[in-house]
N, C-alpha and C positions, 0 to 999 in steps of 0.2 A: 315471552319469546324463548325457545330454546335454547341450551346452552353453545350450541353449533351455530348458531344461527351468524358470530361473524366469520367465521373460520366459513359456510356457506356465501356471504356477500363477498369477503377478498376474493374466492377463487370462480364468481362470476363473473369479474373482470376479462379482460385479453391477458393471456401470459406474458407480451410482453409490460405492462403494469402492474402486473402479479406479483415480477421478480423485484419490481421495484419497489413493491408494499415490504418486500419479505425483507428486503434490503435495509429497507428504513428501519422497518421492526429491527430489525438485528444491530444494525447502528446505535440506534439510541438506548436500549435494555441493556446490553453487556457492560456501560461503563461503570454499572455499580456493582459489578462483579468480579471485577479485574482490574490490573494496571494496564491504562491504554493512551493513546494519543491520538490527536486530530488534526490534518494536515491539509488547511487550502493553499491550494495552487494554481498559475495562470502560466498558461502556452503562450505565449506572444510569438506569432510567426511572422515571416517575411512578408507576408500581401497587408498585414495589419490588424488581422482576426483574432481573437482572445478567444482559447479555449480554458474556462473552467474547470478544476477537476477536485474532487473532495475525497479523501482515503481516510480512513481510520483503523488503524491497530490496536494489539493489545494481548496482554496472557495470563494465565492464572496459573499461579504454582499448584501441582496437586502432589510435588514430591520435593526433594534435595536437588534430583536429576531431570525430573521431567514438567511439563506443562502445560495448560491447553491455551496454543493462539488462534488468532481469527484476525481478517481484515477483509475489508469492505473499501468497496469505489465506487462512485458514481461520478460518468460525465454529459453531458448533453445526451447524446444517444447511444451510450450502453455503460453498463454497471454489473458489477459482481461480488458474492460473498464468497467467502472460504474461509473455514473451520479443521483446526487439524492439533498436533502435538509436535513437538521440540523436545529434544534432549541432548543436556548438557552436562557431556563427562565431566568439565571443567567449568570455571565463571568465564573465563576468555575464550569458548567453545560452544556453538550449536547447533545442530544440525535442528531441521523442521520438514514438518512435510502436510500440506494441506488437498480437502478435498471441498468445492463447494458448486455452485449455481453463477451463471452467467445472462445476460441479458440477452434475448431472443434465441437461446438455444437449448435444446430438450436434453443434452448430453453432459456428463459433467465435467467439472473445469477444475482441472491440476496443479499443485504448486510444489516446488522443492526450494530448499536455500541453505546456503553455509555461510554463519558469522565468524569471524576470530579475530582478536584483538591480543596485540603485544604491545605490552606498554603503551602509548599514545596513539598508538596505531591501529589503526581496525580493516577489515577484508569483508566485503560482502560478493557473496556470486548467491543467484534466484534466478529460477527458471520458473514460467506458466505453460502450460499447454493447453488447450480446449480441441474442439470439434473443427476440425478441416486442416489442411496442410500449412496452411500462413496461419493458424489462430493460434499463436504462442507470443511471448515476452520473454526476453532478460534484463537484466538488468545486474552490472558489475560495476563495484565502486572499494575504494579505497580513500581514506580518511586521516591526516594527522589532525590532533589539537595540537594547537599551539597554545594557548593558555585555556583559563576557564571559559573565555567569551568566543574565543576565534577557533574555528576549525576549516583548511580546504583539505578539498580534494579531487581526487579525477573519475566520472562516471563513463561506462558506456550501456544506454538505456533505451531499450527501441521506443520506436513511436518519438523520441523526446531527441536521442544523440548523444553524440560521443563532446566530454568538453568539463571542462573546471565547476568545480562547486565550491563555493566559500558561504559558508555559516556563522552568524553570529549569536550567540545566545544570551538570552537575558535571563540569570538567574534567579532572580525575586519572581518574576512571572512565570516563569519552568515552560519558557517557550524559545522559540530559536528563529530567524529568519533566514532566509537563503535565498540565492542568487545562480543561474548557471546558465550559461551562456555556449551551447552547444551549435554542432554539426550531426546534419541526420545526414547518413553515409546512405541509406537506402530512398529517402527521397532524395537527397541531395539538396539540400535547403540549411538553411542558418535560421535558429530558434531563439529565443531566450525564454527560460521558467523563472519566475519568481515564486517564492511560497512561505507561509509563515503558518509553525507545527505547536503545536503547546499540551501538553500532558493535561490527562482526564481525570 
């Protein structure tokens, strides 16, 4: 058989299965390339429906300052990858900026984000953009530890809501559990996420 020959059957699929092969390839390959994380989570909405949602991060140092990250989602009916670099004047500083592919759409899909951390404290702001006027995310949160096991804090996260996040982590298993009990201010509805994250 030719050497093309599967890089020929993926891309005889429909694109929108395409994104999702490409998706999965890139989920599972990169963890032995980097330090990354994997994160399931559950939507539990008000009518009683559970939406599933699976993400995975991750980065590889290629300097002192700089890094290549990438993350990956998939939920029921759409999913996205993005690949980019971060740079970090400082350990409690960094800026990132990704470019990738998104499920059912031919255009590509944008990311920015700012981390900083003082002392116990940490600041996230992330922004996505893709193709049309509504097809964006944010997502801002703020975080104290309270010892090694306990962390809250306050998000406000589209699609998900505005509302408390309390973390607990289990250091022997290098995973963390969470909880968050939000208000989505654009539907107007009350949520709750549960999720449990564990390093790769």
């Amino acid at each position: 058989m030719p050497n093309n020959s599967a890089l020929a059957i993926c891309f005889s699929y429909p694109k929108k299965f395409r994104a999702k092969i490409i998706i999965g390839i890139f989920m599972l390959g990169l963890p032995m390339l980097a330090q990354a994380q994997l994160e399931l989570y559950g939507k539990f909405n008000k009518d009683g429906s559970v939406e599933p949602v699976i993400n995975y991060a991750g980065s590889k140092k290629i300097s002192n300052h700089f890094a290549v990250v990438f993350f990956g989602l998939i939920r029921e009916k759409w999913s996205q990858a993005l690949i980019g670099l971060s740079y970090s004047p400082i350990k409690s500083l960094s800026f990132s900026g990704y470019a990738g592919i998104e499920h059912g759409q031919s255009s590509p899909r944008y990311s920015a984000s700012v981390w900083w951390k003082q002392g116990k404290t940490s600041f996230l702001i992330l922004g996505e953009r893709g193709n049309g006027n509504n097809n964006y995310l944010y997502k801002v949160n703020m975080f104290h530890q309270f010892s090694e096991k306990i962390s809250l804090g306050i998000m406000d996260w589209r699609y998900h809501g505005l509302g408390p996040n309390l973390r607990y982590t289990i250091p022997k298993l290098q995973s963390t559990i969470w909880i968050m009990p939000a208000y989505d201010h654009e539907q107007k509805v009350f949520r709750t996420m549960l999720g449990y994250s564990f390093q790769m």
